[in-house]
N, C-alpha and C positions, 0 to 999 in steps of 0.2 A: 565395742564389739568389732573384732576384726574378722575379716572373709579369709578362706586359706586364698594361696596363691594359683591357684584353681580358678577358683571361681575368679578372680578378678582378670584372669584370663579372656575365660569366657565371656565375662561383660564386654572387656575390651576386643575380642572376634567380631560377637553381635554390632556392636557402636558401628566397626569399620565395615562390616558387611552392611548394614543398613547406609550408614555412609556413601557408598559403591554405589548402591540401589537408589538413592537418592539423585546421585549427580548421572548416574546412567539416563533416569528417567527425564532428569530434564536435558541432558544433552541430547535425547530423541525426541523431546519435545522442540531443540531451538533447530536441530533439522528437520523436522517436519513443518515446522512455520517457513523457516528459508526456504525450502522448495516448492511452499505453496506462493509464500510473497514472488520469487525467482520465476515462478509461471505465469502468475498473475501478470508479472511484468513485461514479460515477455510476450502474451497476447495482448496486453494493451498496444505496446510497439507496436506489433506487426496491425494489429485493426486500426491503426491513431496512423500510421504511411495511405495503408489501403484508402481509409476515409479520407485523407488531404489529398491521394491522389483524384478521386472521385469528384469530391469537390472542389478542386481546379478546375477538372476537366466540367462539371455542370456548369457553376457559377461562371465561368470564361464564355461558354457558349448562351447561358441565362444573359449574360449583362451584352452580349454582341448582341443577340437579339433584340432588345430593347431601345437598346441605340441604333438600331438599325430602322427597329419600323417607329422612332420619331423624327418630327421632322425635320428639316437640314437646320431649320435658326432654334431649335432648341435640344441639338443632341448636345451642347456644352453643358445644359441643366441634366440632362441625362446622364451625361456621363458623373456628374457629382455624386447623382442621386445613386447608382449604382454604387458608386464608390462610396457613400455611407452606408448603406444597405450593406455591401461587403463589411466594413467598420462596424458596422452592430454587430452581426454573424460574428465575426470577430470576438468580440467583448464579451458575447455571449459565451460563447464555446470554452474562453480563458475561465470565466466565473465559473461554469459549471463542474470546468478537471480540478479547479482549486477544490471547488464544493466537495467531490468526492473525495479528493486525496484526503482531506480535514476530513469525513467519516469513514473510512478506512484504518485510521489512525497507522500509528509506528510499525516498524520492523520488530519482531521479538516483544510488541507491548504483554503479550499470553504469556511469554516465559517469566518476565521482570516482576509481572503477578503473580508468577506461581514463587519466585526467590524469594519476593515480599511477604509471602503468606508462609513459606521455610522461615523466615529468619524469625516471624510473630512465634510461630509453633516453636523452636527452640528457646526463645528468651523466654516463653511464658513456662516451657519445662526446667529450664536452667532454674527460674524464681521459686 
């Protein structure tokens, strides 16, 4: 049974126009994730300066104080103790941006899901 040349025209229109529509919609889905990740990033910067500048400026005058009102044969143990205390604060703060960057996951992870679930929909149609 063959189709006139007509019609396999027009399958071949429809194929390319859905085609179009296909890769339009996910190139406006991978700029719409880029400018939200591009944001995202970019408030974290500016809050992640702000917040180190902050906590300079506390933690400097926190640990002067400290060593200040003890007294003179044991500011050498103060001054350790401060400085682990800063060393934890530390460790801490490391663990926690890891923690979030790991549940935030990747750049484009929403696009590569939606390519992956194109490529299942076409091979399950091609079979």
């Amino acid at each position: 049974m063959s189709d006139s040349p007509e019609a396999w025209w027009d399958r071949l229109q429809r194929i390319v126009a859905n085609l179009l529509a296909l890769v339009r919609t996910r190139l406006d889905l991978v700029a719409v994730e880029t400018e939200v990740f591009v944001s995202g990033v970019i408030e974290e910067l500016v809050l992640g300066v702000f917040a180190v500048l902050l906590a300079t400026l506390a933690l400097a005058f926190l640990g002067l104080g400290v060593i200040v009102a003890v007294a003179e044969a044991h500011r050498p143990w103060a001054f350790g103790g401060v400085g682990l205390v800063y060393f934890g604060c530390l460790w801490g703060c490391l663990w926690w941006t890891r923690r979030r960057r790991r549940l935030r996951g990747g750049w484009l992870r929403l696009t590569q899901a939606e390519l992956q679930a194109d490529i299942r929909a076409l091979e399950r149609e091609a079979s």
